[in-house]
C-alpha positions as CSV (number, residue, x, y, z in Angstrom):
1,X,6.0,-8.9,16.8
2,X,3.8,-11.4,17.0
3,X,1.8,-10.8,19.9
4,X,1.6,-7.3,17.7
5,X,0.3,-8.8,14.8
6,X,-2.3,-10.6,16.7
7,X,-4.9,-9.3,18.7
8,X,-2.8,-9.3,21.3
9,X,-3.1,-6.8,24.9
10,X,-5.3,-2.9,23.8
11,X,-2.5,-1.3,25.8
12,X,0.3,-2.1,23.7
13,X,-1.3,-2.0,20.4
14,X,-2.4,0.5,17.9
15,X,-6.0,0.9,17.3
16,X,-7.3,0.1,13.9
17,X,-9.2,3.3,12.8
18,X,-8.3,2.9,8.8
19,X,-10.5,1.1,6.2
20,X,-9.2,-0.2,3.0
21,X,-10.7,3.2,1.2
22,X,-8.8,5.5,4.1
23,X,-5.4,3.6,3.0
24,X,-5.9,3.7,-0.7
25,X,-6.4,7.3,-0.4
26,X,-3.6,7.7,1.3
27,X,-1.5,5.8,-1.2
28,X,-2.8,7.9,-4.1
29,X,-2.2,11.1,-1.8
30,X,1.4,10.1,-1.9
31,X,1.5,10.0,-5.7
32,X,-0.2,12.8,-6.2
33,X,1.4,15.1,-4.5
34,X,2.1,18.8,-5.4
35,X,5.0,17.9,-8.0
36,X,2.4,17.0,-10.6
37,X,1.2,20.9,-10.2
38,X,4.6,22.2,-10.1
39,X,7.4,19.6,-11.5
40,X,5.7,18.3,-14.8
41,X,6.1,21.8,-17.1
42,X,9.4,22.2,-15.9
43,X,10.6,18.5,-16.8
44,X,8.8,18.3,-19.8
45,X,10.0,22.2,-21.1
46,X,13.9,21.4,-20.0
47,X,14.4,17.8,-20.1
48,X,12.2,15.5,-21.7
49,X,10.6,16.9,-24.3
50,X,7.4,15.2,-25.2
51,X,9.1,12.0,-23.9
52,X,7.7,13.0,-20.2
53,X,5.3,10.9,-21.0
54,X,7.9,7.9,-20.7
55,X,9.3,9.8,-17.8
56,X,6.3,8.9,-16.1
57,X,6.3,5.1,-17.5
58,X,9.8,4.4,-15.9
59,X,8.7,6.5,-12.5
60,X,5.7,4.9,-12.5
61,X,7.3,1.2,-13.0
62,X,9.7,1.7,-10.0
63,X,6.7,3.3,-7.9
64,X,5.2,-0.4,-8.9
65,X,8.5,-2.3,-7.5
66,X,8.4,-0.2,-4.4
67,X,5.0,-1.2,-3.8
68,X,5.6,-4.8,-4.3
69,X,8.3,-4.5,-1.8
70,X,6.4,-2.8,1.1
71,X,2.9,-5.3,0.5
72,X,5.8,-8.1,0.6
73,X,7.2,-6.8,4.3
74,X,3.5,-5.8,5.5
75,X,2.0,-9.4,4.7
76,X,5.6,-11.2,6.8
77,X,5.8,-8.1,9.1
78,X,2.2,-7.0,10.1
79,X,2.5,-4.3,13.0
80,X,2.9,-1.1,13.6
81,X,6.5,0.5,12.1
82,X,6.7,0.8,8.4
83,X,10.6,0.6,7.5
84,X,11.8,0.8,11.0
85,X,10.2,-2.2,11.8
86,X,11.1,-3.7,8.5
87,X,14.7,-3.3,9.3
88,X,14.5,-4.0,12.6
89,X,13.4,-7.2,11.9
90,X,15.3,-8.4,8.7
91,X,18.9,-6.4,9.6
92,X,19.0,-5.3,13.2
93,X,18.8,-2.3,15.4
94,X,21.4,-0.7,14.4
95,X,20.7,-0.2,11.0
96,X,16.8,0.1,12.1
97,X,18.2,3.2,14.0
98,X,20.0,4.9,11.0
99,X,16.5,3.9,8.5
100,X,14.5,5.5,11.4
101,X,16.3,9.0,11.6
102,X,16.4,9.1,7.4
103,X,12.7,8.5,7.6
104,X,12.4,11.6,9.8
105,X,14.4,13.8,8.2
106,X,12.9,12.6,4.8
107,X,9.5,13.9,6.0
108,X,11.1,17.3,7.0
109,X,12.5,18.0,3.9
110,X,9.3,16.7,1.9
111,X,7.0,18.8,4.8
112,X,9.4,21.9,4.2
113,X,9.4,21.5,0.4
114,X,5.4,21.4,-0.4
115,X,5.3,24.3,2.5
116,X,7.5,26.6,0.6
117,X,5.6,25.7,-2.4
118,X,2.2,26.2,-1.0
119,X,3.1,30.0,0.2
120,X,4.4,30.4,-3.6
121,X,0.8,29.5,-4.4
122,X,-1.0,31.7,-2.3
123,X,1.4,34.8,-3.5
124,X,0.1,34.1,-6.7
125,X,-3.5,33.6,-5.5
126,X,-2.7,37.1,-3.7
127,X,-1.8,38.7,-6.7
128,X,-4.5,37.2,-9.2
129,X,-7.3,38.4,-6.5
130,X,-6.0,41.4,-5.0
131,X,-3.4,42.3,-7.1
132,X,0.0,42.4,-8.2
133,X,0.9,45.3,-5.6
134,X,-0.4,43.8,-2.4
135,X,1.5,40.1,-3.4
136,X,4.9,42.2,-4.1
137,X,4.1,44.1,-0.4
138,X,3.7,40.9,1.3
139,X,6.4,38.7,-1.1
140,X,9.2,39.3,1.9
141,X,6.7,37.1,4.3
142,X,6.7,34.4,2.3
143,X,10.3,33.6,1.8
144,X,12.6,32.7,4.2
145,X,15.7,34.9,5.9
146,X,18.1,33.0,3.4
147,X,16.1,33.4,0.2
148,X,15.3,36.2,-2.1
149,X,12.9,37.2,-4.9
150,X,12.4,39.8,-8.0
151,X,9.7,41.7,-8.2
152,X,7.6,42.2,-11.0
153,X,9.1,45.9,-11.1
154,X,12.6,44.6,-10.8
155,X,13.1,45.1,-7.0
156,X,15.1,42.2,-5.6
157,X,13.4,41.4,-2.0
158,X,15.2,39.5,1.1
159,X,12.9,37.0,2.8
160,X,12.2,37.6,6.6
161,X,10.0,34.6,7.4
162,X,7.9,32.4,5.3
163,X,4.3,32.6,7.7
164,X,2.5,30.9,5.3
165,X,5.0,27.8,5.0
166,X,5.3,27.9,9.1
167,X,1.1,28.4,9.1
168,X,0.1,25.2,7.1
169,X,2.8,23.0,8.8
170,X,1.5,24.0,12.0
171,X,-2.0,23.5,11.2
172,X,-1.3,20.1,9.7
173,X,0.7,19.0,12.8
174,X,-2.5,19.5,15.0
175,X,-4.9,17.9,12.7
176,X,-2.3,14.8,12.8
177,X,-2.3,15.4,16.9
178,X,-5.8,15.9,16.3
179,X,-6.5,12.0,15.8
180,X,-6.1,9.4,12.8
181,X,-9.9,8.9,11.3
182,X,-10.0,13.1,11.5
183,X,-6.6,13.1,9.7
184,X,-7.9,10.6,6.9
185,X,-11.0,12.1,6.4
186,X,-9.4,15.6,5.5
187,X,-7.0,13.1,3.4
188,X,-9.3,11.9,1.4
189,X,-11.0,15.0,0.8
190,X,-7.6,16.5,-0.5
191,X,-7.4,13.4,-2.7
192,X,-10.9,13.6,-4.5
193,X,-10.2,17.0,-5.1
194,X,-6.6,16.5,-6.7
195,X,-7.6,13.5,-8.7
196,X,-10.5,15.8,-9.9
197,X,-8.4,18.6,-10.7
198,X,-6.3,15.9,-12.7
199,X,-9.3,14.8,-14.6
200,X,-10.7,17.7,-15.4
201,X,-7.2,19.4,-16.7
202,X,-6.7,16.3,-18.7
203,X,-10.5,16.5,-20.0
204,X,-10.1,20.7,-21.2
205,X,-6.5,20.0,-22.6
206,X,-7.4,17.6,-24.9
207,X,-8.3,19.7,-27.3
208,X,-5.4,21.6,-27.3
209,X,-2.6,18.7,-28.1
210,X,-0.9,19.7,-30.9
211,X,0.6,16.7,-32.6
212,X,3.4,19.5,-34.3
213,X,4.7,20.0,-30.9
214,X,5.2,16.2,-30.1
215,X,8.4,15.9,-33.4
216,X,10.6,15.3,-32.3
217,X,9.1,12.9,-29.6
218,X,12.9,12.4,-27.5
219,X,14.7,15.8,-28.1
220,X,18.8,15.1,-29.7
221,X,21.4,14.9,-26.8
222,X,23.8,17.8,-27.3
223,X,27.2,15.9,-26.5
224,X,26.5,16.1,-22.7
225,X,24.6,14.1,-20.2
226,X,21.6,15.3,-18.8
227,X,21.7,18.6,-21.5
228,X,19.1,18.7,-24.9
């Protein structure tokens, strides 16, 4: 690890192709992600009420702690690794092994989640620009074989394969085999433009807050958990 952290020998080390900017990016890329396009109308309409706003208090206060915790392990750990290495150094291989495999399978899920989101996107895109007609036609390609979806005209549709979903993972895959500074660079580009969609939603929406809608600000509890 040490020999790692160093300089140490170019064939056993990663080359350092990130700047401070590239990992910032990356860092808001991974709070930004495509739950705040998706997630926030749904929590705020059937949960929280108003009181998202404190939803994103609390989340934001544990992203805080989590961030404390991984500058803590980079500064005493500096190579290459992230939590594996982390583990692997604080409480063996063993359970290095088990963090390693949850990390992978955490990525599919979170790669096949935004995927399957992104296709439901571009149906939408489909039907805004070329209509409703053509998006319903093509609505069985963008679900998978174990999913289904009603049609505007009330037709219920069985998925056959979700090309889009399969299309973006694919083509993000080989921009990651691609290299790291090409990878960063489309990063960052995705990043200014979701921080400026932010901005600018927050900047034509401000008008529109209507203080009415905000009383009550935590909606009653009817008897059971989680329910309002």
């Amino acid at each position: 690890a040490e020999a790692e952290a160093g300089e140490g020998d170019a064939h056993h080390t990663l080359k350092r192709s990130l700047s401070g900017l590239n990992i910032i990016a990356f860092g808001i890329g991974g709070i930004i992600g495509a739950g705040i396009f998706s997630l926030t109308g749904m929590a705020a309409g059937t949960a929280a009420g108003p009181a998202v706003t404190l939803s994103f208090v609390i989340a934001g206060l544990g992203c805080v702690f989590a961030a404390l915790c991984y500058a803590e392990f980079a500064a005493m750990i500096p190579v290459a690794g992230s939590a594996y290495t982390y583990t692997y150094a604080t409480m063996g291989e063993l359970i290095a092994w088990i963090i390693g495999w949850d990390l992978v399978l955490e990525y599919a899920v979170a790669a096949a989640t935004v995927a399957i989101s992104w296709a439901g996107y571009l149906n939408k895109l489909i039907a805004l620009l070329a209509g409703q007609q053509l998006a319903d036609s093509l609505r069985p390609w963008m679900l998978s074989p174990f999913a289904e979806a009603t049609l505007h005209d009330g037709t219920i549709v069985h998925g056959i394969a979700n090309l889009p979903a399969a299309f973006v993972i694919i083509f993000a895959s080989l921009l990651l085999m691609k290299g790291t500074r090409e990878s960063a660079l489309v990063n960052d580009l995705i990043v200014c433009l979701k921080v400026g969609v932010v901005v600018l939603f927050i900047a034509l929406g401000w008008g529109y807050i209507a203080p009415e809608n905000h009383v009550p600000y935590i909606p009653e509890n009817t008897g059971t958990f989680g329910e309002y």
